[in-house]
C-alpha positions in Angstrom: 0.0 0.0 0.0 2.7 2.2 1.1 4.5 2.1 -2.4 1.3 2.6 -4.4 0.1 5.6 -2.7 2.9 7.9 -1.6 4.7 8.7 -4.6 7.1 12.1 -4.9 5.4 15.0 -6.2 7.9 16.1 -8.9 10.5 13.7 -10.9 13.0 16.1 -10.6 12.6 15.4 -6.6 14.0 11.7 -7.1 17.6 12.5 -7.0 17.5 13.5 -3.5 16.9 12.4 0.3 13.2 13.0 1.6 13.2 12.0 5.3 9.6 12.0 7.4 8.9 14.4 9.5 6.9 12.8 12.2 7.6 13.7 15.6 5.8 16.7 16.0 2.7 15.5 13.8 2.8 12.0 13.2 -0.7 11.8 10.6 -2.0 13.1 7.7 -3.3 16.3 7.3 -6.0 17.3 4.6 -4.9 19.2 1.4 -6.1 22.8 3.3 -3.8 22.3 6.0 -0.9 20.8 4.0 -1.1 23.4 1.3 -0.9 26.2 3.6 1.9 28.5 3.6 1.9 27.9 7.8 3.1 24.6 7.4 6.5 26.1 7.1 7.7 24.8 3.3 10.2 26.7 1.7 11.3 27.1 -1.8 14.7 27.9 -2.6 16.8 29.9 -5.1 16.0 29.3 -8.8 20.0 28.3 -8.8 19.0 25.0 -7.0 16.4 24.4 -9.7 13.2 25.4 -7.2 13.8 22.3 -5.3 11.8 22.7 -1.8 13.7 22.4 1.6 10.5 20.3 2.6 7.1 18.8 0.6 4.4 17.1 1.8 3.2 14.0 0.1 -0.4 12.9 0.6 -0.7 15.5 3.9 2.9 13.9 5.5 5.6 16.6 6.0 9.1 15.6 4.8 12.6 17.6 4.8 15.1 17.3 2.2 18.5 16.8 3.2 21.9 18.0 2.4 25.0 16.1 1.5 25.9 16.1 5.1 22.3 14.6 5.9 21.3 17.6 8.3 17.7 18.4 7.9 17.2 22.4 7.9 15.2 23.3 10.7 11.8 25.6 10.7 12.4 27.8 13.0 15.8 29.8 12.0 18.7 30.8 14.5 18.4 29.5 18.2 20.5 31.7 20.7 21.7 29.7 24.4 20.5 31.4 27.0 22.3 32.9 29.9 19.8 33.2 32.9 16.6 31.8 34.1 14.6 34.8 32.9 16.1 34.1 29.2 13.7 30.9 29.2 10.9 32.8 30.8 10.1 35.6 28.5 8.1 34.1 26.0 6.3 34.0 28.8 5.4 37.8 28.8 7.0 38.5 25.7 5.2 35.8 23.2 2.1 34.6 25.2 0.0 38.1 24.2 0.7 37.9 21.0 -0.4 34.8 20.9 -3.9 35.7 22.2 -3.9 38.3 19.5 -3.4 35.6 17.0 -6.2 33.9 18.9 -8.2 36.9 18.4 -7.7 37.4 15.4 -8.4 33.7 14.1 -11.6 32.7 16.4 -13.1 36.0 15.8 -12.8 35.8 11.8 -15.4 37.1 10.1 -15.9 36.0 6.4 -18.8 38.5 5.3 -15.9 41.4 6.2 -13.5 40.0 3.8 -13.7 42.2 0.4 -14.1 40.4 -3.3 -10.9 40.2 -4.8 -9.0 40.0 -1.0 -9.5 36.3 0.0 -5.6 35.6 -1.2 -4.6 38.3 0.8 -6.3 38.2 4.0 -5.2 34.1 4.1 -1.8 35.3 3.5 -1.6 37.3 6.5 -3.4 34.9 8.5 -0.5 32.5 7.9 2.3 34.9 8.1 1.3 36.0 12.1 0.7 32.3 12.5 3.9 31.7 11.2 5.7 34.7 13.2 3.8 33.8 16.7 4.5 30.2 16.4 7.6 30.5 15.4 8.9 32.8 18.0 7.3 30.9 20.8 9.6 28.0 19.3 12.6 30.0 19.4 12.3 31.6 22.6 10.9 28.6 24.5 12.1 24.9 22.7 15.5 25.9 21.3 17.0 27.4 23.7 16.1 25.0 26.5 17.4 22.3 24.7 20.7 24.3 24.0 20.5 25.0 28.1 20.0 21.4 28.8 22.9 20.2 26.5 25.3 22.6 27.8 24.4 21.5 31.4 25.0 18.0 31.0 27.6 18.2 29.0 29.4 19.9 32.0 28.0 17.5 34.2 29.7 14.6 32.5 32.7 16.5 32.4 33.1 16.4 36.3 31.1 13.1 36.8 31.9 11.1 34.2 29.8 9.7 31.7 28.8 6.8 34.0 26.3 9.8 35.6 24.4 10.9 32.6 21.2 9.4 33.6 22.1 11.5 36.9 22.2 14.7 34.9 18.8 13.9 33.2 17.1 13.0 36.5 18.3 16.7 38.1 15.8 18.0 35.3 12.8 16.0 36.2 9.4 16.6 38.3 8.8 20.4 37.8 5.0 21.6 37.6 3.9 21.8 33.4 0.8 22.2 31.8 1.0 18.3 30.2 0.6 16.7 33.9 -1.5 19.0 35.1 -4.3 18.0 32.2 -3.6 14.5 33.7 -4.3 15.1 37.3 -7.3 17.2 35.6 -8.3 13.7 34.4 -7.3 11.8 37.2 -9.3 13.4 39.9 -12.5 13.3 37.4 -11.9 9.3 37.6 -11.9 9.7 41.4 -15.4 10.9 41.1 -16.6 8.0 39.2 -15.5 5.5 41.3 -16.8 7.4 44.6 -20.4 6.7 42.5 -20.2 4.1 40.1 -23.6 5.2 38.8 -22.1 7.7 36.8 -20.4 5.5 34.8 -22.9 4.8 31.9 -24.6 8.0 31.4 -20.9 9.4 31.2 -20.4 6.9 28.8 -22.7 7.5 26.7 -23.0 11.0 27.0 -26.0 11.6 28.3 -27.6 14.1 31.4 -25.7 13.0 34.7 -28.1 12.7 37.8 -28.1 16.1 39.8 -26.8 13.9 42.6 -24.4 15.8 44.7 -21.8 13.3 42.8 -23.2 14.1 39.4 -23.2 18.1 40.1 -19.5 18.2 41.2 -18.5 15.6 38.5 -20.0 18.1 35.9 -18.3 21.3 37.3 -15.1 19.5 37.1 -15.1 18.7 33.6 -16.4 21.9 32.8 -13.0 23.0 34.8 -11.4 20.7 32.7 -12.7 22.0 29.4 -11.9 25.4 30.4 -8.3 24.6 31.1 -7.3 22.0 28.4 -10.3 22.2 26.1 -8.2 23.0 22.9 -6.4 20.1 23.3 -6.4 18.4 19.5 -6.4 15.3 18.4 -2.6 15.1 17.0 -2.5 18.5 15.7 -5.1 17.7 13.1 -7.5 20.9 12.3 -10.6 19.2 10.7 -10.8 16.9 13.7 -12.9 18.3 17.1 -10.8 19.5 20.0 -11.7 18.1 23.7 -13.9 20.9 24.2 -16.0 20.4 20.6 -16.6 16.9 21.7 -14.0 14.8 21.1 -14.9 11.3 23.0 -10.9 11.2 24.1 -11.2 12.5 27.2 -14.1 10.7 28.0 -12.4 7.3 27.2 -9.5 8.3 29.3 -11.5 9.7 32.4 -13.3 6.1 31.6 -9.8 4.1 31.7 -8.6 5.5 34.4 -11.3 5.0 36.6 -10.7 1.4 36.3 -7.5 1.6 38.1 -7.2 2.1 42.0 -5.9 4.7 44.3 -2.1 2.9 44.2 -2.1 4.4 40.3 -2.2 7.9 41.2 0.1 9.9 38.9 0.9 12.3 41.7 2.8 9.9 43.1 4.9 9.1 40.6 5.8 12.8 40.0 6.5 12.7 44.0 8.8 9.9 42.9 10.7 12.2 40.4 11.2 15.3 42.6 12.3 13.4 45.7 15.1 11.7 43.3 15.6 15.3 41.8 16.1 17.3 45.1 18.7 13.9 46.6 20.9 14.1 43.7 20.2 18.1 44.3 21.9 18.2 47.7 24.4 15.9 46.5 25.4 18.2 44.2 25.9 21.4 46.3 27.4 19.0 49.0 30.3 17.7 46.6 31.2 20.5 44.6 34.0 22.3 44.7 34.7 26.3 44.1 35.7 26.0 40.5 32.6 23.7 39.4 30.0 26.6 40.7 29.4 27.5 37.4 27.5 23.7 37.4 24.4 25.2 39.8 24.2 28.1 37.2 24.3 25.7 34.0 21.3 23.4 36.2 19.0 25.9 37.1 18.8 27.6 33.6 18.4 23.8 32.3 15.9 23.0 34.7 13.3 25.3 32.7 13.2 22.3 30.1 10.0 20.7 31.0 8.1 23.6 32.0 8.6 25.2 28.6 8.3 22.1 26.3 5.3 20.7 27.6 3.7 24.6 28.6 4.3 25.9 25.1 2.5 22.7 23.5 -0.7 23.8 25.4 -0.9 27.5 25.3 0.7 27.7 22.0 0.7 24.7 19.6 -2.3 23.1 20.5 -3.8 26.4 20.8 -3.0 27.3 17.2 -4.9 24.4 16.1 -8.1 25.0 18.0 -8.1 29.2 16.7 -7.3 28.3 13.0 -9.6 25.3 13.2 -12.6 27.9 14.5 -11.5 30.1 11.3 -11.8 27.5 8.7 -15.0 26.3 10.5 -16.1 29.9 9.8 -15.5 30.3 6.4 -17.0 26.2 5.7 -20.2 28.0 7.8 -19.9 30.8 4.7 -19.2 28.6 2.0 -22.9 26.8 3.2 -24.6 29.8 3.6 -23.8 30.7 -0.2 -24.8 27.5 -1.6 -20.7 26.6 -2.0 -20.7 23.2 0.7 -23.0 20.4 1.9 -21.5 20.8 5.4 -18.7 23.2 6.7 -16.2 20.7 7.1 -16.0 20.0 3.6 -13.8 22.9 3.7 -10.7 20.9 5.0 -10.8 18.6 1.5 -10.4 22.1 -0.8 -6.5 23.2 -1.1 -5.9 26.5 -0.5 -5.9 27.9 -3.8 -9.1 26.1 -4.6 -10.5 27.5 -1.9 -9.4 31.3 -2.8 -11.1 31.3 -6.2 -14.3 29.1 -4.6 -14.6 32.3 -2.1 -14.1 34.9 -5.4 -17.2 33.6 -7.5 -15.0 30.6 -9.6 -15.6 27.1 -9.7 -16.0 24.9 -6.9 -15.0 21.3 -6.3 -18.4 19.0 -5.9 -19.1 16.9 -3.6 -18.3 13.8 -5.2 -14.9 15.1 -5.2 -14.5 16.2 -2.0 -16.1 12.8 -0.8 -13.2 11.3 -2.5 -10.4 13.3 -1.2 -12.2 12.5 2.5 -12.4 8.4 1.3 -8.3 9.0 0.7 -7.8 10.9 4.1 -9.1 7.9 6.0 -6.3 5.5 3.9 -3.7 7.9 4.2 -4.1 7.8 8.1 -4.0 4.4 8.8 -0.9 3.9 6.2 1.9 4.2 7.4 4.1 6.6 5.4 7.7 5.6 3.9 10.7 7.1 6.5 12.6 8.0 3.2 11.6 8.6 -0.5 13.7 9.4 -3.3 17.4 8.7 -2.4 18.2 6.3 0.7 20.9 8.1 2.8 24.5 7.0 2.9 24.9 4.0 5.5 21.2 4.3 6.4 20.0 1.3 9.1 18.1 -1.1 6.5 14.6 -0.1 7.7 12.5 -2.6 5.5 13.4 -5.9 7.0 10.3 -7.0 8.8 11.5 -10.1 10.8 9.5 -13.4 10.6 6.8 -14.2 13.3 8.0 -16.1 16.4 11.4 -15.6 16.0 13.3 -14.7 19.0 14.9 -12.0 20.5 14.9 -9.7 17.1 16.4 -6.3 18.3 15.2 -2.7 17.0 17.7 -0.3 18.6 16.9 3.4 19.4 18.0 6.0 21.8 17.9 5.3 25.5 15.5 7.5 27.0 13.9 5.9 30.3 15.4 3.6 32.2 14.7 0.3 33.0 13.1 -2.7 31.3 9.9 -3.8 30.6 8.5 -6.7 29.4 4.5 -6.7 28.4 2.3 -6.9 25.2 3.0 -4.7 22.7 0.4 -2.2 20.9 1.2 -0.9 17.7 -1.2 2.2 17.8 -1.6 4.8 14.7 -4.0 7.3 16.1 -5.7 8.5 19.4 -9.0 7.4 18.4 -7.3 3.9 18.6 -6.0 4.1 21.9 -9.1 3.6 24.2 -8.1 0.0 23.5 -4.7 0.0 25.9 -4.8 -1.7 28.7 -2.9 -1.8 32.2 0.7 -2.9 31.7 0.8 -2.8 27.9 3.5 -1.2 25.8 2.7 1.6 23.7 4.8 1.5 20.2 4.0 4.7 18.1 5.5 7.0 15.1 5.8 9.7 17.7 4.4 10.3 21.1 2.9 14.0 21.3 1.7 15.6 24.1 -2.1 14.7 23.9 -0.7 11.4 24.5 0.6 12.1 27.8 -2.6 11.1 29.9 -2.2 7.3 28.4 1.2 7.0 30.0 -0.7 6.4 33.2 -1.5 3.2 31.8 1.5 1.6 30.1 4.5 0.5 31.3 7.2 1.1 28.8 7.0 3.5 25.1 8.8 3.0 21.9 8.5 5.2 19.2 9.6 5.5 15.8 11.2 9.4 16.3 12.7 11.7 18.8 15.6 12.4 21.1 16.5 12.4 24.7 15.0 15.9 25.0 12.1 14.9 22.9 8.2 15.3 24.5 7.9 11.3 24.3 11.2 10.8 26.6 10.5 13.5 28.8 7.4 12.6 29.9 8.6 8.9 29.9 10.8 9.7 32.6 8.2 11.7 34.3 6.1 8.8 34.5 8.9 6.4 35.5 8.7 3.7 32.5 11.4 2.7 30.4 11.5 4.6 26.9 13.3 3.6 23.8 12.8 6.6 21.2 14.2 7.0 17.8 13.9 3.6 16.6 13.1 4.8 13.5 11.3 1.8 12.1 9.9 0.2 15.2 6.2 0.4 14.6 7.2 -1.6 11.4 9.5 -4.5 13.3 6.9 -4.9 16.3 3.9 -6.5 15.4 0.9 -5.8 17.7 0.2 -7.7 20.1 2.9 -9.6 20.2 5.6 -9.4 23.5 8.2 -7.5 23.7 11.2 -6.5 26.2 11.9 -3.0 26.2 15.5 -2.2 27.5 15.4 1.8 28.3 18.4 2.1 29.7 20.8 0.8 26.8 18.3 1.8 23.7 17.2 -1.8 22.8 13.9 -3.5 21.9 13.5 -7.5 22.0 10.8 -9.4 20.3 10.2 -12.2 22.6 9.4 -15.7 21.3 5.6 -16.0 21.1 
């Protein structure tokens, strides 16, 4: 399937190295969002014949790459920070213009758009998107990484590198806006196992009984909502948010109420600090004058998780529920003139379909745009080639798929979490999929985003196709205390689900066990 439907856009595009972009939005988005001029491609000087830095092929974002295989990154030049407050400015600095963005997005109104001025006025939609977001990035993401890398590269420079996990651990349980969503969840599970009787209308979404239960259960998830309601599903704009009615929460409040008191994720964040503030004292006990500088490097590094996992929720995810409520707007206009059968046909028009739709021209029927919603479906549960065009120089072989029930087949990735696991596998594409985890199972995806983070309360170990050490899926990994393997590049094609697996977090290694 994979060869017969992703094919490169462009001939000329077949004498270089295409490399998927996944970790940040591991599906496919619909032509509207993957033609967008948001979505970051680049075109570059006619001398390099107008070949893209990055395409997207059937809604998948890939990168080209140079001869030295670097991928060029989105966001421009990062700059390491020197102090605490560096990392905290976006804070003040970034988060009001993103609530102008939000302003401007959410409150779009189509009937004050001029003929002749659609082009336009989408243009400078993307090009704040594409300022706000992109500053956030580089005032938030870069630079803590660049603080984190410095820090434990000094730390292994006194310690040795026998201590890195050490270093790592110094950065862990610190308040963020990705567990808090989970205790959010957690304590609503609480409620439903105080009264049991709330289960089934939950369920099936119906009126709760005004029971004192029921009442407080429904001011909590309106709470909830309030707080984390433009949580997405993967980043994907023609999909509802938590607070639209997406049925994720719900099967996660649902899960999780199947688990006792023993599973409460506060305790396993209690876990992390208490290591955190031991290896703390250690630290100041044991250094001497000229290593200082260390408790500098630490405390500017230990703004990591904070800003990864805050700027997800009040910036990317946020993005996505704002431009989602504009395209929603402008599907809402497209009906009212007689142009849609339903407004969220408007996610299966590319961009400049949709301009001339809006200026009077042709539209696409809705045979077409049936079609194009038919492929979305097949694109989503396909997994998407890691490379087209070129393979890279002394690239892994990613294509071998080993034979079932043989033993001990390794897939090899970076170390994230320590520890090792051993537990049925589940090979999981999208969220929607994911109300079918169980306690104690292993969770093997393309990448694990933030709006995963609540299922890490179930599992016991992650593997995942991208990322780093610093990456969301690691971070949180170690939050959680499971063993993480990350960056395995082709694991969700070498693990088959269901089957048992070991997964070896502290050296990077993955083991299909006999079955």
């Amino acid at each position: 399937m994979e060869d017969s439907i992703f094919k490169l856009p462009d001939p000329r595009y077949e004498e270089y190295t295409w490399v998927l972009q996944d970790e940040h939005n591991p599906a496919a988005h619909t032509p509207l969002i993957s033609t967008g001029k948001h979505t970051g491609r680049v075109v570059t000087e006619p001398t390099d014949r107008d070949i893209p830095e990055a395409i997207v092929v059937n809604g998948v974002n890939y990168s080209r790459q140079d001869i030295m295989g670097a991928a060029v990154s989105p966001f421009g030049s990062i700059v390491a920070p020197e102090t605490v407050q560096d990392l905290r400015k976006w804070r003040t600095e970034w988060l009001p213009q993103m609530d102008d963005l939000a302003d401007i997005l959410q409150g779009f109104d189509p009937e004050e758009v001029t003929q002749g001025k659609w082009a336009e006025t989408l243009d400078a939609h993307d090009a704040e998107y594409r300022r706000v977001f992109g500053g956030i990035h580089r005032s938030a993401v870069g630079p803590s990484r660049l603080a984190v890398s410095r820090f434990v590269d000094r730390y292994i420079e006194i310690f040795g590198k026998g201590r890195r996990m050490d270093a790592i651990s110094l950065l862990q349980g610190f308040q963020n806006k990705s567990l808090d969503r989970v205790y959010a969840l957690w304590d609503l599970s609480r409620i439903l196992r105080e009264d049991p009787s709330l289960i089934e209308p939950f369920r099936e979404e119906k009126e709760l009984p005004k029971t004192s239960f029921g009442l407080h259960f429904q001011k909590s998830m309106t709470t909830m909502l309030d707080n984390f309601g433009h949580t997405s599903n993967n980043g994907l704009q023609d999909l509802p948010t938590w607070g639209e009615g997406s049925r994720i929460p719900i099967e996660i409040i649902l899960s999780y109420s199947k688990e006792d008191d023993s599973k409460n994720p506060r305790y396993i964040t209690e876990t992390q600090i208490e290591r955190r503030l031991v290896l703390e004292k250690e630290l100041r006990d044991t250094l001497n004058v000229e290593n200082q500088d260390l408790l500098t490097l630490m405390g500017i590094a230990q703004e990591l998780i904070p800003n990864l996992e805050d700027h997800n929720l009040l910036c990317d995810q946020r993005c996505v529920y704002v431009s989602r409520a504009r395209w929603l707007s402008i599907g809402d206009y497209m009906c009212q003139k007689g142009k849609l059968s339903s407004r969220d046909q408007v996610f299966y028009y590319t961009r400049n379909e949709l301009v001339t739709a809006l200026e009077g021209g042709v539209i696409v029927q809705d045979n077409e745009l049936n079609n194009r919603r038919e492929l979305q479906t097949i694109y989503r549960n396909t997994y998407p080639p890691i490379y087209m065009g070129v393979p890279p120089v002394n690239a892994e072989d990613i294509s071998y798929i080993p034979e079932e029930g043989q033993t001990r087949v390794q897939a090899k990735g970076v170390p994230a979490s320590p520890g090792v696991y051993k537990g049925r596998a589940r090979v999981i594409q999208s969220l929607e999929e994911a109300v079918s985890l169980e306690d104690g199972d292993v969770l093997v995806v393309r990448a694990l985003t933030p709006p995963w983070t609540p299922y890490l309360g179930l599992i016991k170990a992650v593997v995942t196709n991208t990322g780093g050490e610093l990456s969301h899926g690691a971070v949180v990994a170690r939050e959680f205390g499971i063993p993480a393997v990350v960056g395995t590049v082709n694991g969700t094609a070498v693990i088959w689900d269901g089957s048992v697996i070991s997964v070896d977090g502290t050296n990077g290694l993955v083991y299909l066990e006999q079955q």
